[in-house]
C-alpha positions in Angstrom: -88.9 -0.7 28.4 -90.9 2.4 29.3 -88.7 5.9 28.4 -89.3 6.5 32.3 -86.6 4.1 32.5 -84.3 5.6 30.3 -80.9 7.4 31.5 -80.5 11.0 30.2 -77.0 12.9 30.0 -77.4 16.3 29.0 -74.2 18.3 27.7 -74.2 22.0 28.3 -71.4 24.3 27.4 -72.8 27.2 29.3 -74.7 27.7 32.2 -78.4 28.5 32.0 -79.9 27.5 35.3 -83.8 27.6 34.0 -82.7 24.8 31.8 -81.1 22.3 34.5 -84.3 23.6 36.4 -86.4 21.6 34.4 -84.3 18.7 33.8 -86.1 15.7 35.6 -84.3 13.5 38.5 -83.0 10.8 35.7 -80.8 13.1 33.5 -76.9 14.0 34.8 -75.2 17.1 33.5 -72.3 17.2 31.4 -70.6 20.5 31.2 -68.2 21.2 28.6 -66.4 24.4 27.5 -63.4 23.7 26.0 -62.5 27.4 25.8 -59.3 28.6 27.1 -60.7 31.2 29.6 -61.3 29.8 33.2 -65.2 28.3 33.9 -64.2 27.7 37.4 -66.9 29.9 39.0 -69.9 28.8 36.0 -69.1 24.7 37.4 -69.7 25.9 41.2 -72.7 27.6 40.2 -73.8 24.0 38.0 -72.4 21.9 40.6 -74.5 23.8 43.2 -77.4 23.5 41.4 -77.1 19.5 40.2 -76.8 18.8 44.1 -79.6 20.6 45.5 -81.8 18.8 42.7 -79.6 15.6 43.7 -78.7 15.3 40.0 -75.5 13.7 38.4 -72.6 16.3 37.4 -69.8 15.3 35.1 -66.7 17.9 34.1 -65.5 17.7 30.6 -62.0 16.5 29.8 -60.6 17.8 33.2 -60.3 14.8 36.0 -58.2 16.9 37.9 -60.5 19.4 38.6 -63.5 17.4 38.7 -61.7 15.5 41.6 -60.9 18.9 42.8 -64.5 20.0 43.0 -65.8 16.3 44.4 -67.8 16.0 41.1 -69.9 12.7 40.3 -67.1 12.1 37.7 -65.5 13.3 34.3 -66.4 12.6 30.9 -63.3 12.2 28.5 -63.8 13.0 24.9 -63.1 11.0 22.1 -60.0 13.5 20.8 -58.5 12.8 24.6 -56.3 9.5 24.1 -54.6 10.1 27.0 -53.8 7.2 29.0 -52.4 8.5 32.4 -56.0 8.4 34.3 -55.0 4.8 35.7 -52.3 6.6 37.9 -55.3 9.4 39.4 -56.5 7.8 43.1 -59.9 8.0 41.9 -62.5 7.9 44.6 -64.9 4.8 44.8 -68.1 6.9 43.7 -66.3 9.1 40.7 -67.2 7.3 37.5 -64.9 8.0 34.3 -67.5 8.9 31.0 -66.1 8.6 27.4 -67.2 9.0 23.9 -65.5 7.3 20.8 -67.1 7.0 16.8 -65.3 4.0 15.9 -63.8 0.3 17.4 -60.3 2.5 18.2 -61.9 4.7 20.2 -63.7 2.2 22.2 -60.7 0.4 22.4 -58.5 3.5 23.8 -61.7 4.3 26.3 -62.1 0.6 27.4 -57.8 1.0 28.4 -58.3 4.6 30.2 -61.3 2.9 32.4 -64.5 4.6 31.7 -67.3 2.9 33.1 -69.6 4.3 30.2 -69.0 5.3 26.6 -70.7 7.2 24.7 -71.1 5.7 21.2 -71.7 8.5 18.5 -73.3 9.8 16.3 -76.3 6.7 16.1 -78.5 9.3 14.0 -77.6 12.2 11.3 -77.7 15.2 13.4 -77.3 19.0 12.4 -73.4 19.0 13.0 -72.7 15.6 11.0 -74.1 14.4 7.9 -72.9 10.8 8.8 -74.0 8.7 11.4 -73.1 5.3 12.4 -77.0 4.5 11.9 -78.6 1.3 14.2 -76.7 -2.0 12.4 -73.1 -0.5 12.8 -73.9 1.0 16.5 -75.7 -2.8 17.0 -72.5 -4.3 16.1 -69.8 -2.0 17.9 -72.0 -1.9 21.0 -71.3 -6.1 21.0 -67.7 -5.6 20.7 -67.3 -4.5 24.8 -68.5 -5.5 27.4 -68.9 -1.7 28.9 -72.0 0.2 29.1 -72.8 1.8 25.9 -74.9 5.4 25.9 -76.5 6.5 22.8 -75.3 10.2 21.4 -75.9 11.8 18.2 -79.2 13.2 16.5 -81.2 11.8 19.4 -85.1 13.1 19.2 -88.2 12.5 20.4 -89.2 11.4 17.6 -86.9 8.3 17.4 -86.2 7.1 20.9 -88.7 4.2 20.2 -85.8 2.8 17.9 -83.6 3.4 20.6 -85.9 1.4 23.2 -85.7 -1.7 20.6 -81.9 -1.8 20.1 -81.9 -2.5 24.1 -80.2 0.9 24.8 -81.3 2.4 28.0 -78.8 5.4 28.2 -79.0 8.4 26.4 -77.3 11.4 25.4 -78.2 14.6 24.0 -77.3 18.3 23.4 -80.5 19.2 21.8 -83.2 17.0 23.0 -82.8 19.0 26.6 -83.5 22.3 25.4 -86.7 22.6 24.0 
């Protein structure tokens, strides 16, 4: 597997337009700002942006609105356990994203749909100390039979191990904005 062939999601939790400006045709933007304040105008400006370069655009932990707005989709975090998406008339094209850090969570994100979760963190990153590491990722990633994406402490430096463990979707916060 060549990284060309790798799947990139990039989370942002602000907009910065020189940075989705250089983000290449195989990464899909994740915005989330779980703030109180409204970010309604900041994900027109992203989602203007993402379609002009015909990339991806995922809403954080708001289907509604991401519906609303004719988004690719929404990404639910693993703290949302929330099981009333089933009852949403989700269009055929709008694809349901989750993240979960244990065999709970992907068993809570496998019953609310998602077609991809993110399983975190696979390396020690600057925000946790602990990681799942590559032979407990390995062995939850067997455990469903949905797509699993790679999140936590991802660098350049170690996407080779990622290419072995037969991952080939990726997310990052940092990777993206150097």
């Amino acid at each position: 597997m060549h990284l060309n062939n790798l799947k990139f999601y990039c989370f942002i939790d602000k907009f910065d337009k020189s940075l989705i400006d250089n983000l290449k045709n195989n990464v899909s933007v994740i915005y989330r700002n779980y703030s109180l304040k409204s970010h309604l105008e900041t994900i027109k400006k992203i989602k203007e942006i993402c379609k002009k370069r015909r990339l991806k655009f995922y809403l954080s932990n708001n289907i509604k609105l991401a519906m609303h707005l004719n988004l690719d989709g929404a990404y639910i975090p693993s703290f949302n356990k929330n099981l009333n998406f089933k009852s949403y008339n989700l269009k055929k094209n709008f694809i349901l994203l989750g993240s979960a850090h244990s065999l709970k969570e992907i068993r809570i994100k496998e019953k609310q749909n998602v077609k991809f979760i993110f399983l975190s963190p696979i390396f020690e990153n600057n925000k946790s100390k602990k990681s799942l590491g590559i032979y407990k990722f390995i062995n939850l990633k067997k455990l469903t039979k949905k797509n699993i994406v790679a999140l936590g402490g991802i660098k350049t430096s170690n996407l080779n191990i990622i290419k072995k463990i037969n991952i080939s979707d990726i997310a990052s916060i940092s990777l993206f904005q150097k």
